[in-house]
VEXMI-462544 format. One record per atom (N, C-alpha, C): x, y, z negated; residue in one letter. Coordinates in steps of 0.02 Angstrom, whole numbers, plus 50000, padded with zeros to 5 digits. Layout:
// VEXMI-462544
XYZA/...
//
This chain:
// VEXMI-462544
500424994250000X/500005000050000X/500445006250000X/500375009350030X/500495017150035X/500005022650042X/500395028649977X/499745033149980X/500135039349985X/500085043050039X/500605048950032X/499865057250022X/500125062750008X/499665065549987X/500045073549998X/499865076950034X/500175082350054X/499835089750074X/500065094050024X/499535099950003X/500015103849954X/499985111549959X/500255116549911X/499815124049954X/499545124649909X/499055131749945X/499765136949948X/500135138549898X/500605144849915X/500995143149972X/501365136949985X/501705134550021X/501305133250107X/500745132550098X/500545129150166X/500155136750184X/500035141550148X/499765148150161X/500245152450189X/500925150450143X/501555154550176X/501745153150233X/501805146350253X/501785143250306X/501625146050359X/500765147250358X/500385149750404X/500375158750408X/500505158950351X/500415167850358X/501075170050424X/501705165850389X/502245167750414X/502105164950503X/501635159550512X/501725159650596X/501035163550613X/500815168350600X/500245170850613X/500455174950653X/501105177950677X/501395182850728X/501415178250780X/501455169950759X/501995167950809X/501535164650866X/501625161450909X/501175157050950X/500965151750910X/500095148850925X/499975145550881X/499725138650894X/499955137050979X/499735131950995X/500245131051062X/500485125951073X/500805124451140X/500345122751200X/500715123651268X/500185124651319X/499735120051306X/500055113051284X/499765107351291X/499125105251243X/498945110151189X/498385112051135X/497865116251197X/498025117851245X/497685122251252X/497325118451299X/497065109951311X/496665106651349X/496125102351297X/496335105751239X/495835103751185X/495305111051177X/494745108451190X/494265113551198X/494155116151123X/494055123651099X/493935128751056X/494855127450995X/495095126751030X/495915124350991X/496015131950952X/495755137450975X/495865144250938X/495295147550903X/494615142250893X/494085144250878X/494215149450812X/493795151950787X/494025154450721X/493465152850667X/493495150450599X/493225147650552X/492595152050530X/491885146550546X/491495150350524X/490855144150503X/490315146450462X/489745139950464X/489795137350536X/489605141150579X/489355141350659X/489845135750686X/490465140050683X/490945134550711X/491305129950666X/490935126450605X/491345120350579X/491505113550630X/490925113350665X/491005104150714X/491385104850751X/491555112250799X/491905114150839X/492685114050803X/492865115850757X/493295115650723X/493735109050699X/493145105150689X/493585098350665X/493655094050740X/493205094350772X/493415089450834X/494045093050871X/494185101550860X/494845103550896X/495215099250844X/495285100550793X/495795098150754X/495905090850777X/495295087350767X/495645079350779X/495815078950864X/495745081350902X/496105084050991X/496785086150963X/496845090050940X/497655091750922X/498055086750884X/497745084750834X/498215080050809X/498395072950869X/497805071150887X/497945066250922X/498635065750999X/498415074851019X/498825075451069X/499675075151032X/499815078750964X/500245077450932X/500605068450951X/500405066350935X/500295058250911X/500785054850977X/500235059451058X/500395055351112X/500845058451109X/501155064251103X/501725067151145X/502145064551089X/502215060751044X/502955056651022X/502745051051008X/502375047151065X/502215039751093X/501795036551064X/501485037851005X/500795035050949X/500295035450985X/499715028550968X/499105031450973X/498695034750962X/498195036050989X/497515040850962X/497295039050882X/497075042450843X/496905040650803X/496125039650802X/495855035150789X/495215033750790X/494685038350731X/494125039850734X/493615042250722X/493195038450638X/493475039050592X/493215035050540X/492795039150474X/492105035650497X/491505041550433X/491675038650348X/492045035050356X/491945033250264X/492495039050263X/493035039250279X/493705044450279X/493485050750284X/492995053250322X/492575057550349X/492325060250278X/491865056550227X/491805055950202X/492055058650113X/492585055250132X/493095055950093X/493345062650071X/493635067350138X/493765072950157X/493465076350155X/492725076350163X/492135080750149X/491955083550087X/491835078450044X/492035077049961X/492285080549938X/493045081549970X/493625086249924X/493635091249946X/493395094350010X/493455101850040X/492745105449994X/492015101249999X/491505103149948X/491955105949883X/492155099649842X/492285100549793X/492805107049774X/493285108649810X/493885114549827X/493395118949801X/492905122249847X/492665126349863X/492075128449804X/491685122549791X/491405125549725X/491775124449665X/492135122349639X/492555121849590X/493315124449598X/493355126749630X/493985133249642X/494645129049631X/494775125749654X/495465122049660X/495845120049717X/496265119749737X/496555116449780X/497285112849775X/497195103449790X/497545099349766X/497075093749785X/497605088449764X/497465082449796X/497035078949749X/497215081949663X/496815079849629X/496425084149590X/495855081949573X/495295086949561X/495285086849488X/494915093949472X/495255095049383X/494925088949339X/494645084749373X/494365079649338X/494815072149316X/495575072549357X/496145070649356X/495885063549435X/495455064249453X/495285060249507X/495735062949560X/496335056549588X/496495058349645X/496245056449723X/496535052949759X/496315050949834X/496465044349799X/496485040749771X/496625031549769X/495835031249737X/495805035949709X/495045035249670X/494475035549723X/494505042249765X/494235043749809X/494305038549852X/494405037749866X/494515030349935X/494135023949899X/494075021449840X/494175016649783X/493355015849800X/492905021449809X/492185021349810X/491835021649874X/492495024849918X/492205025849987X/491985019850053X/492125015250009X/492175009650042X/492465007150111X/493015012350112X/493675010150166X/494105005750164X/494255004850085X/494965000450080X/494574992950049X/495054988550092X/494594983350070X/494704978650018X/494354975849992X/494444971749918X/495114968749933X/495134963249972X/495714960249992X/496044961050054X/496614963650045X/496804968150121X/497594970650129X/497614973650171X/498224978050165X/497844985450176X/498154991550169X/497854996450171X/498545002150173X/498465007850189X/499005013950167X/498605020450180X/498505024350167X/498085031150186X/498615036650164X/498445044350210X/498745050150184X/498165056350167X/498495061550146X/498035065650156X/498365073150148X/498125075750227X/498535083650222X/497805090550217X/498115093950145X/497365099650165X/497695105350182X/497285109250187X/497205115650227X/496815120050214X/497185127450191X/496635132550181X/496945138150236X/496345141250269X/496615147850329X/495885152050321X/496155157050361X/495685162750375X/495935164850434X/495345167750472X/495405171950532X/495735165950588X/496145169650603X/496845167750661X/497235162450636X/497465162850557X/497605156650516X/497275152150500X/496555151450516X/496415145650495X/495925144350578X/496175145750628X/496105140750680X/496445133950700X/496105129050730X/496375120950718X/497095123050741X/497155127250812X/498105125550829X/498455128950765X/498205132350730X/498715136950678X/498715131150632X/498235128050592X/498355123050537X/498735117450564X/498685114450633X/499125107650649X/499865112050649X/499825116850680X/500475120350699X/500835121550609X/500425123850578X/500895123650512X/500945114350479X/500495114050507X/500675104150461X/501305101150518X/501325103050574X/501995100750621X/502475103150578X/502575108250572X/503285114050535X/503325110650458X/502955107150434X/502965102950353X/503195098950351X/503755094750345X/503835087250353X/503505084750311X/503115087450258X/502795079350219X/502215078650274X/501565083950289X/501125084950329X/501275082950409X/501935081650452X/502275080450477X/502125071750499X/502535071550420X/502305062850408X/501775058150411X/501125061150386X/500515059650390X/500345061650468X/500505064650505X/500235063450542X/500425057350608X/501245060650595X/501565056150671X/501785048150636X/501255044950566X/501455039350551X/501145033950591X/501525029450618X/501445025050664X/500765020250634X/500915018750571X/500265014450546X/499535017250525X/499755022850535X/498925025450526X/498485024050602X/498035024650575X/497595022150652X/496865025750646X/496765026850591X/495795029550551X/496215035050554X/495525041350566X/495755048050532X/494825050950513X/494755054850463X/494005057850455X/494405064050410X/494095069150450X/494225076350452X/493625080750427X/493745080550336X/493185085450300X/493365092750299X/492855096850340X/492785103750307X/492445108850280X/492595113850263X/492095119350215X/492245125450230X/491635130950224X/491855135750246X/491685139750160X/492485142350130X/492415144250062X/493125146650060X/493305145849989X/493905148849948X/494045143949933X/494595138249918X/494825136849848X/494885137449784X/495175144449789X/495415145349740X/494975154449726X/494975158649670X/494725163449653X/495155169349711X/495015175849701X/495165182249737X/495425179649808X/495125173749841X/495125173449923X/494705174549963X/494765175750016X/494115177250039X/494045170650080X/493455170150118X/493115163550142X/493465162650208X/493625155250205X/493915154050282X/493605146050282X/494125143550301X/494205134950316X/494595131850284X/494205126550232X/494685122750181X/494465114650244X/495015111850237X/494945105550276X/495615098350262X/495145093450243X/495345089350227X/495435084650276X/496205081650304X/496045074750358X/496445069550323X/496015064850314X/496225058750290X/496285053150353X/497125051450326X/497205045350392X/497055040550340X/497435033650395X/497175026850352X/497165022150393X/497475017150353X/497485009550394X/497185006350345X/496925001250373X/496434995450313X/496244989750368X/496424984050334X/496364976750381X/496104974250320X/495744968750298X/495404964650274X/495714958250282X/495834953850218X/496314947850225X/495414942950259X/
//
């Protein structure tokens, strides 16, 4: 089992603030339809299907497959971007000391008897920063976020989001959770 878990709001904000001058998507983002959308109720669906288009194109262009489409993970991710947002936190584990092994534990992804490994990279943006090429573009520039994505054994991905704060004195953007994941059943 492997559980990697990858998230720092100052760090992944600095991240993004600092490429907010810069280009925020390579040509090759730019055949993923709304890849520069900008975060709003309106455009949440639009938002996560760019995101999982980008990651995936990530994936091909250093020889991985697509990552497949998975609602318990979906799920999962949804859970913790809700929870961010009304309970003002951001982290992998919620002030309730519940992390993602827990979260997964109920979601009924990982299987009783199995092999399994999951990650999980979040994301908070606004505006221009929190469009899908700006958040993959700062999780590329992360090597832990990096890791989760271009890992060869992941194969599931479900991509939760919210349109809120995390944390207090922010203003509202896109908190978004993508959980990968492998799980076989003995």
């Amino acid at each position: 089992m492997k559980l990697r878990t990858r998230a720092a709001l100052g760090a992944a904000c600095a991240v993004l603030l600092a490429l907010a001058a810069a280009p925020t998507a390579s040509a090759d983002w730019h055949s993923c339809p709304n890849w520069d959308i900008q975060p709003s109720q309106a455009t949440l669906t639009q938002s996560v299907v760019a995101t999982m288009c980008i990651l995936n194109d990530q994936r091909r262009q250093h020889g991985l497959r697509p990552l497949r489409w998975n609602w318990r993970l979906w799920g999962v991710g949804q859970r913790i971007t809700q929870d961010m947002v009304t309970q003002q936190f951001f982290s992998h584990d919620e002030p309730n000391g519940k992390g993602l092994r827990a979260r997964l534990s109920v979601s009924g992804y990982v299987p009783k008897n199995g092999m399994w490994s999951a990650g999980e990279n979040l994301a908070y943006g606004q505006t221009v920063i929190g469009t899908p090429a700006a958040i993959v573009f700062g999780w590329m520039t992360s090597p832990g976020h990096r890791a989760n994505i271009l890992d060869p054994d992941f194969r599931d991905i479900g991509i939760g989001a919210s349109i809120g704060a995390p944390v207090p004195g922010h203003g509202e953007g896109l908190v978004l959770a993508a959980e990968f994941g492998y799980a076989v059943p003995f």
